[in-house]
N, C-alpha and C positions, 0 to 999 in steps of 0.2 A: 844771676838768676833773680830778675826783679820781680817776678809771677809769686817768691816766697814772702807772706806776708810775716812771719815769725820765725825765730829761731829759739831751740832750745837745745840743751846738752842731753845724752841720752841717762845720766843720773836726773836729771829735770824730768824728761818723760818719765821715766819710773815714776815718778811720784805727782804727777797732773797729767796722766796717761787720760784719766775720766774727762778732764778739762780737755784737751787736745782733740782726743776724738771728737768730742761736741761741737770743738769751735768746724773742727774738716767736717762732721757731717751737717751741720745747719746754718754754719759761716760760708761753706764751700772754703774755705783757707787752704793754702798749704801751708804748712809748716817742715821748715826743717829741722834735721835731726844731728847735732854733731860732737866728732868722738875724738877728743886730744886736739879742740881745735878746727877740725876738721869736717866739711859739709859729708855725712854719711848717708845720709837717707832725708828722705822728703816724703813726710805723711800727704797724702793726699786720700778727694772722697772716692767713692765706687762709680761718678760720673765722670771723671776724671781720666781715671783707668779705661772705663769702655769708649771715651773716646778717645786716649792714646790707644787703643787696639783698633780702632776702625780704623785711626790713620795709619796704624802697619798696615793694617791686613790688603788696605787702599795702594798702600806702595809696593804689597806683593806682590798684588796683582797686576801692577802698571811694571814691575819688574818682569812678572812670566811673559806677559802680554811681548815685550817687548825681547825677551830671550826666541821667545817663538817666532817672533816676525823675523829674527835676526837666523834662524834655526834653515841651513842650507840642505839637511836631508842626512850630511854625510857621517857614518860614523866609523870610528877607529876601532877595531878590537882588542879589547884587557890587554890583551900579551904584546901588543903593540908598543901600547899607552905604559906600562912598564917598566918595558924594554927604553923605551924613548926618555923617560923622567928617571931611570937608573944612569943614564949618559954613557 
């Protein structure tokens, strides 16, 4: 993850939790968060977030889009679908 400009351990954020936020809200930084070692989370800002949700909500849509074009009309009923997946 070369996009994280810092790492800290999650006893570190406890205690420059005030520093962190500042640097993600006016740095834009990420930073990550890690626990025994281990990358656990990644502070990120509130610009950051709305655009990882545009680009789901972009790839929902280019998924239904594409479920529906693929969508032949026919469908199987419950007790079918059931019966069929019970073997």
């Amino acid at each position: 993850m070369d996009t994280i400009s810092d790492m800290v351990t999650a006893r570190e954020l406890r205690d420059r939790l005030s520093d962190v936020l500042g640097r993600v809200m006016d740095g834009g930084e990420r930073i990550g968060v890690t626990r025994n070692g281990t990358l656990a989370a990644v502070v990120v800002g509130v610009a950051d977030l709305e655009a990882l949700e545009e680009l789901e909500m972009a790839q929902d849509v280019t998924a239904y889009r594409a479920a529906k074009a693929e969508d032949d009309g026919e469908r199987v009923p419950l007790a079918e679908l059931r019966d069929e997946l019970a073997g």
